[in-house]
N, CA, C and O atoms as a GROMACS GRO file, in nm:
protein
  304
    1UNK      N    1  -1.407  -3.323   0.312
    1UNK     CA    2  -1.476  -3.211   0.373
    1UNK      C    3  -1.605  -3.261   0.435
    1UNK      O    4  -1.684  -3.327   0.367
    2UNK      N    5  -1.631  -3.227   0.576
    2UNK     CA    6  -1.753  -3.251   0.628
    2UNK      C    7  -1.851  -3.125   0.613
    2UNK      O    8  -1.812  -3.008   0.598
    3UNK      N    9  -1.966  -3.162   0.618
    3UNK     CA   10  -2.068  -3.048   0.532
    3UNK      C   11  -2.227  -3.069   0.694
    3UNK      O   12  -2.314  -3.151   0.724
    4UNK      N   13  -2.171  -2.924   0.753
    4UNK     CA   14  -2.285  -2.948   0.872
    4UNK      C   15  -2.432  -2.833   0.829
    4UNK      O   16  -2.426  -2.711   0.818
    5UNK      N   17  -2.548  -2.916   0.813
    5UNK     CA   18  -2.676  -2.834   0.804
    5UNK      C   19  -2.684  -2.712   0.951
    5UNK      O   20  -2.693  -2.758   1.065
    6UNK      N   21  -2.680  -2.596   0.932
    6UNK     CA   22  -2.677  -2.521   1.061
    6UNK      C   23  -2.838  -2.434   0.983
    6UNK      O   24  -2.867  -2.427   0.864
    7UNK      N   25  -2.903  -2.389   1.082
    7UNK     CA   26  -3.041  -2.301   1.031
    7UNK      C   27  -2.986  -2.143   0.930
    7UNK      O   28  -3.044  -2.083   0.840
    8UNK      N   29  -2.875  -2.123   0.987
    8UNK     CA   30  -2.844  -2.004   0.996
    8UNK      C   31  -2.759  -1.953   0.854
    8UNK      O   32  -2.770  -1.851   0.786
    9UNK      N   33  -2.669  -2.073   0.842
    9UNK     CA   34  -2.585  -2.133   0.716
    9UNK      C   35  -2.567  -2.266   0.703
    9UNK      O   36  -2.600  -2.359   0.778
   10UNK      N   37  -2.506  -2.264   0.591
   10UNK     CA   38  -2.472  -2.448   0.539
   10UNK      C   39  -2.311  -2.414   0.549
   10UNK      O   40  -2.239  -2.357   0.467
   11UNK      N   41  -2.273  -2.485   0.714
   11UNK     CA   42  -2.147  -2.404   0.728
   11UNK      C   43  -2.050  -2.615   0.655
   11UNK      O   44  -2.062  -2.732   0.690
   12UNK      N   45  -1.957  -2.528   0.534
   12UNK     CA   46  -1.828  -2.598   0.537
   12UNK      C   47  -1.751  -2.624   0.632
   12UNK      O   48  -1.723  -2.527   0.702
   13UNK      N   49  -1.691  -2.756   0.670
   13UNK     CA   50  -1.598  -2.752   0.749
   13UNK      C   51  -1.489  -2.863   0.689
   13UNK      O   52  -1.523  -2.953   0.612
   14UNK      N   53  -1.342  -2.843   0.740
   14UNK     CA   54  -1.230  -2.934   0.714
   14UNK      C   55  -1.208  -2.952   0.861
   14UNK      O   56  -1.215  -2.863   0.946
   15UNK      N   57  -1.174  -3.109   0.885
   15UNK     CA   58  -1.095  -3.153   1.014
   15UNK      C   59  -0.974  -3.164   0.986
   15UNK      O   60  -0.930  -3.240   0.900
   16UNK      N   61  -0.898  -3.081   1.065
   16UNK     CA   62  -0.750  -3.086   1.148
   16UNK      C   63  -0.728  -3.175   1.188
   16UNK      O   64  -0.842  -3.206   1.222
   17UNK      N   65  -0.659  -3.269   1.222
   17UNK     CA   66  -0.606  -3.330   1.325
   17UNK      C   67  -0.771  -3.420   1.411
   17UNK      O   68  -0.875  -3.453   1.354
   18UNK      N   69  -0.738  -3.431   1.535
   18UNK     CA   70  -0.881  -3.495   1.558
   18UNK      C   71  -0.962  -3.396   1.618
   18UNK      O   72  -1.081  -3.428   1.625
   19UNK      N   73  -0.935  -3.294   1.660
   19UNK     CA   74  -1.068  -3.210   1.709
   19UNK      C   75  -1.014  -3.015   1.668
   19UNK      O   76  -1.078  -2.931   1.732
   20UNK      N   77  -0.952  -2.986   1.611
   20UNK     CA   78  -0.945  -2.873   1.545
   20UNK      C   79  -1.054  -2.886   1.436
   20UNK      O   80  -1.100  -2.992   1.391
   21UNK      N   81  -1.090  -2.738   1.395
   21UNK     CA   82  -1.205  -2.769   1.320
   21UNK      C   83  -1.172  -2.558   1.232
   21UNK      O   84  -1.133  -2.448   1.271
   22UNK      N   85  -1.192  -2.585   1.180
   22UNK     CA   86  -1.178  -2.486   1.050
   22UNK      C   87  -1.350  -2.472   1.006
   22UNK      O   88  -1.430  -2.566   1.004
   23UNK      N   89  -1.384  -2.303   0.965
   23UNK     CA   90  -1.536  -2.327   0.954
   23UNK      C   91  -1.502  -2.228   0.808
   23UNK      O   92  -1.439  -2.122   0.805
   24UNK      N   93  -1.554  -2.288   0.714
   24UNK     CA   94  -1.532  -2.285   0.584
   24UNK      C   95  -1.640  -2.163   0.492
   24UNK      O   96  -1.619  -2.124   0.377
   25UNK      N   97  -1.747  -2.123   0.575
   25UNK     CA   98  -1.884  -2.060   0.504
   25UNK      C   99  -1.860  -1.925   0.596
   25UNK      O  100  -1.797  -1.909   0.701
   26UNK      N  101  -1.915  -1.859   0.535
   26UNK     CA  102  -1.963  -1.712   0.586
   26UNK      C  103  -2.157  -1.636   0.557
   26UNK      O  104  -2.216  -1.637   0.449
   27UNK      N  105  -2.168  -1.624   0.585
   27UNK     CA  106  -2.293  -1.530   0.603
   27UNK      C  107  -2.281  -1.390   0.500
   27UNK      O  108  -2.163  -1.368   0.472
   28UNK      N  109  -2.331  -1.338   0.468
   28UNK     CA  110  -2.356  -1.250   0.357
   28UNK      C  111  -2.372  -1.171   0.456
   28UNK      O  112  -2.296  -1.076   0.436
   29UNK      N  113  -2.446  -1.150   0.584
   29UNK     CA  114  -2.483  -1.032   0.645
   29UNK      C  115  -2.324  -1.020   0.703
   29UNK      O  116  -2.275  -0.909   0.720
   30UNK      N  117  -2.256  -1.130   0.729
   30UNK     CA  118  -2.064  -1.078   0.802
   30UNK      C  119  -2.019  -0.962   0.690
   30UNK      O  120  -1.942  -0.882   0.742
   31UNK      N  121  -2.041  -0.941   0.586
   31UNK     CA  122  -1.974  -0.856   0.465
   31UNK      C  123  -2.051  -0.702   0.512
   31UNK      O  124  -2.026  -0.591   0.465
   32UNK      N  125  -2.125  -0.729   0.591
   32UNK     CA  126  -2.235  -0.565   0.604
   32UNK      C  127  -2.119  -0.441   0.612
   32UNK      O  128  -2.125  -0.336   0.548
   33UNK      N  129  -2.061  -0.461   0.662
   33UNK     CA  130  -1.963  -0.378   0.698
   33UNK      C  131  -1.827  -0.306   0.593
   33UNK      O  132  -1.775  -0.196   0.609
   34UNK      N  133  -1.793  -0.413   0.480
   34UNK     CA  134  -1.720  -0.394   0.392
   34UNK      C  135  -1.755  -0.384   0.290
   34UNK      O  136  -1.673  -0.314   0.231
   35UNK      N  137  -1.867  -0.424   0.198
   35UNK     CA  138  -1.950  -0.418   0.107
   35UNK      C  139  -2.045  -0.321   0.117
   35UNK      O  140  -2.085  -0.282   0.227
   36UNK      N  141  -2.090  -0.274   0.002
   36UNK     CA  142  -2.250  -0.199   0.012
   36UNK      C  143  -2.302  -0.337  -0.012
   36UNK      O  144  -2.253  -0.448  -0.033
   37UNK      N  145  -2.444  -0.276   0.003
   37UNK     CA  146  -2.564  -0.385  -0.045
   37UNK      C  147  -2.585  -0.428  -0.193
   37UNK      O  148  -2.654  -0.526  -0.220
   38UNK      N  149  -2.535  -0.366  -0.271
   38UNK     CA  150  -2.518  -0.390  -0.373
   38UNK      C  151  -2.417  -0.522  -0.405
   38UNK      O  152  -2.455  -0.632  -0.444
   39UNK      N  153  -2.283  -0.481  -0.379
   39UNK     CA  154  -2.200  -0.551  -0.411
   39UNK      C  155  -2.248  -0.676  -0.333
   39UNK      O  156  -2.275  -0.773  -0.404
   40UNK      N  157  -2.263  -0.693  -0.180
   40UNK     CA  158  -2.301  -0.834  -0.140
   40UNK      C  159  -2.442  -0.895  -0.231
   40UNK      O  160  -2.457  -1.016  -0.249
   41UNK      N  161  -2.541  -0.791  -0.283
   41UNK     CA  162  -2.605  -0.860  -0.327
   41UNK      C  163  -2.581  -0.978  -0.454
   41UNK      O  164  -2.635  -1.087  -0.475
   42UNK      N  165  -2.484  -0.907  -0.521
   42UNK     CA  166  -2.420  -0.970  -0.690
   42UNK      C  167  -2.336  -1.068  -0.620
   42UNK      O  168  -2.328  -1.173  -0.685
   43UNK      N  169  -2.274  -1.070  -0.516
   43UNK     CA  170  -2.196  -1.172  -0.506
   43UNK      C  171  -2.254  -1.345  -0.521
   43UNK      O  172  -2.358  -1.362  -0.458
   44UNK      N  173  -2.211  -1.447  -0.580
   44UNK     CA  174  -2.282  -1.551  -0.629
   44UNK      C  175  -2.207  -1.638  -0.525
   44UNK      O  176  -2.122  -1.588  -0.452
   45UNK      N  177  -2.250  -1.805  -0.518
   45UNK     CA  178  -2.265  -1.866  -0.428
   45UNK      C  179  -2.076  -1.887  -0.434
   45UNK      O  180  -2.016  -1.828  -0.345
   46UNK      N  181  -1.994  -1.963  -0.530
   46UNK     CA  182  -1.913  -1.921  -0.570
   46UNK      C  183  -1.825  -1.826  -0.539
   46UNK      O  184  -1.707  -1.816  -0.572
   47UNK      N  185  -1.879  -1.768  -0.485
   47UNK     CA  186  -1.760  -1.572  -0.478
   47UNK      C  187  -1.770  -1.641  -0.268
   47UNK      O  188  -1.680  -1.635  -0.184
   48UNK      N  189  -1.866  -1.680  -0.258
   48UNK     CA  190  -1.904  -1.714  -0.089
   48UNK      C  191  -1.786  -1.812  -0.074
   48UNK      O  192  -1.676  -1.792  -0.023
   49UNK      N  193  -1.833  -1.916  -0.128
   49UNK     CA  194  -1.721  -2.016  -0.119
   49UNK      C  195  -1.563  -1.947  -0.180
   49UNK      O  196  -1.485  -2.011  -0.110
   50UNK      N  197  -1.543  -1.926  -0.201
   50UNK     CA  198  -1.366  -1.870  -0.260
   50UNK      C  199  -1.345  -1.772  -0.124
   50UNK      O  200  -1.235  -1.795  -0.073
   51UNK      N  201  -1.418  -1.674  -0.054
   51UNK     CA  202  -1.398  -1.608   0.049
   51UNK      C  203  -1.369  -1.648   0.192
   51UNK      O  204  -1.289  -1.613   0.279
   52UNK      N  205  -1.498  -1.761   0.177
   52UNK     CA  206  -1.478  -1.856   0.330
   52UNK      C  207  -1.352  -1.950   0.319
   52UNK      O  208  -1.302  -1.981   0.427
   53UNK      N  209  -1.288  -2.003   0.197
   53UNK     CA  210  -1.178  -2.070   0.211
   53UNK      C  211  -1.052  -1.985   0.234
   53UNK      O  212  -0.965  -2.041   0.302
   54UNK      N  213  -1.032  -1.894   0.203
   54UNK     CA  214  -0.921  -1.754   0.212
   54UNK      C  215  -0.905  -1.705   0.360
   54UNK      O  216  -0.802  -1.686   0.424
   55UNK      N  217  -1.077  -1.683   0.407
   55UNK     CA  218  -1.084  -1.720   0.579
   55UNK      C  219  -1.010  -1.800   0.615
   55UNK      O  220  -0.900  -1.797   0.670
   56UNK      N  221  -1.091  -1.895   0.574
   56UNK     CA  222  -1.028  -2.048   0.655
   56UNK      C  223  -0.874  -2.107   0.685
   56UNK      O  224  -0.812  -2.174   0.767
   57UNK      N  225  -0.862  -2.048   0.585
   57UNK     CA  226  -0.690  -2.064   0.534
   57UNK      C  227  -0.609  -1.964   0.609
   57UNK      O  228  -0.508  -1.982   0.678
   58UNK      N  229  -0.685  -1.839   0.576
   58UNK     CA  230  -0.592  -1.717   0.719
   58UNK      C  231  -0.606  -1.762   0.864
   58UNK      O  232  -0.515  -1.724   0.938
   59UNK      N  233  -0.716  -1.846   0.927
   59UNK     CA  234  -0.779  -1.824   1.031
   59UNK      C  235  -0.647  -1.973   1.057
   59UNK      O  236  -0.576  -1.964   1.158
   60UNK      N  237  -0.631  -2.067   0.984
   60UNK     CA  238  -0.470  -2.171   1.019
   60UNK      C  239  -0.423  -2.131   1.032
   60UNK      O  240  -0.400  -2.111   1.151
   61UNK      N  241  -0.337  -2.058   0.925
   61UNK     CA  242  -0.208  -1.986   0.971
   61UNK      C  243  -0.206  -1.936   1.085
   61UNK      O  244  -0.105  -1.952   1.153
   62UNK      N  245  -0.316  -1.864   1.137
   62UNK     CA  246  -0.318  -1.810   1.272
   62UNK      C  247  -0.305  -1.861   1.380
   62UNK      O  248  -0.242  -1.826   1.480
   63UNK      N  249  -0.384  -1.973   1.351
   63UNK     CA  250  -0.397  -2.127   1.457
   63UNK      C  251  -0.239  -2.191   1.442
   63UNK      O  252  -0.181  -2.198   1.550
   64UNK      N  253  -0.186  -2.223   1.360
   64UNK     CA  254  -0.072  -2.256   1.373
   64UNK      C  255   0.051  -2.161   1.412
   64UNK      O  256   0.125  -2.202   1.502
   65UNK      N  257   0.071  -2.075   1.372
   65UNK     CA  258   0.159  -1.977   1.431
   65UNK      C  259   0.175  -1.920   1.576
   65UNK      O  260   0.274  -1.874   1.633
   66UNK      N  261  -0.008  -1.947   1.632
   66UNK     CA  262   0.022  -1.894   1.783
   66UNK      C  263   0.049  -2.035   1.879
   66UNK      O  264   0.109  -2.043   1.986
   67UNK      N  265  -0.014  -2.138   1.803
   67UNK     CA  266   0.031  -2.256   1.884
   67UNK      C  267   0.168  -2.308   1.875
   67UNK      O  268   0.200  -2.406   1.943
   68UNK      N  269   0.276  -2.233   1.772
   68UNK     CA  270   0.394  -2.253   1.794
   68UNK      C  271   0.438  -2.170   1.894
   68UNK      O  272   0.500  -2.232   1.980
   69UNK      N  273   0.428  -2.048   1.915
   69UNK     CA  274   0.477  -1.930   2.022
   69UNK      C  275   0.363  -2.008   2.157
   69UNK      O  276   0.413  -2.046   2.262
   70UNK      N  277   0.271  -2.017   2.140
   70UNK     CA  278   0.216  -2.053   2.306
   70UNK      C  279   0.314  -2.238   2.366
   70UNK      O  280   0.324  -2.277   2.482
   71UNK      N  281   0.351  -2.289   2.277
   71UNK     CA  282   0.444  -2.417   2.315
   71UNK      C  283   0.575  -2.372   2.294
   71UNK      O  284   0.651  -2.440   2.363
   72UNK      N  285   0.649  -2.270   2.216
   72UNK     CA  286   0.756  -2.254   2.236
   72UNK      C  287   0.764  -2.190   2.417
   72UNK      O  288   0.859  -2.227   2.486
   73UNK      N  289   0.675  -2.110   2.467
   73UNK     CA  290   0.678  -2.054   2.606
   73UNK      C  291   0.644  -2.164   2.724
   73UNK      O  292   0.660  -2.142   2.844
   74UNK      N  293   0.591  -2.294   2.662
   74UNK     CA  294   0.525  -2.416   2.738
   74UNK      C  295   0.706  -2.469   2.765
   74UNK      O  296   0.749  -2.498   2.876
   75UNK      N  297   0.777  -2.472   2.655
   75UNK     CA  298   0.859  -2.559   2.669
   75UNK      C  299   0.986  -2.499   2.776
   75UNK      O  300   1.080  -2.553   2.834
   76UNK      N  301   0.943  -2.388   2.769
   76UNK     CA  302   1.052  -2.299   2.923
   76UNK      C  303   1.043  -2.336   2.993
   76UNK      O  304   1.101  -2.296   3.094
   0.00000   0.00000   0.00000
């Protein structure tokens, strides 16, 4: 795992292949919307990390599934 200092977050990342890139961290203020303030507040660093990997992991599948349908239509 490569680990990039950003101001904003300490964003996780895994490399794909040679330039796919998977972004592993989330922001506490991205939850504003699904959480009260409460609950994001209790959430521990831990609960961050287990969420951004569940991302990360949905956000492949996604990446892989449409790049099979956008090359299955390449190969017509």
């Amino acid at each position: 795992m490569i680990t990039t200092k950003l101001p904003e977050l300490n964003a996780k990342v895994k490399l794909y292949g040679s330039s796919s890139w998977v972004v592993n961290a989330i922001a506490k203020e991205d939850l504003k919307d699904y959480l009260n303030e409460q609950e994001i507040k209790n959430l521990t660093d831990d609960d961050m990390a287990r969420i951004a990997e569940k991302l990360g992991d949905a956000l492949m599948d996604d990446y892989w599934g449409a790049l099979s349908v956008i090359l299955d239509e390449y190969k017509k």
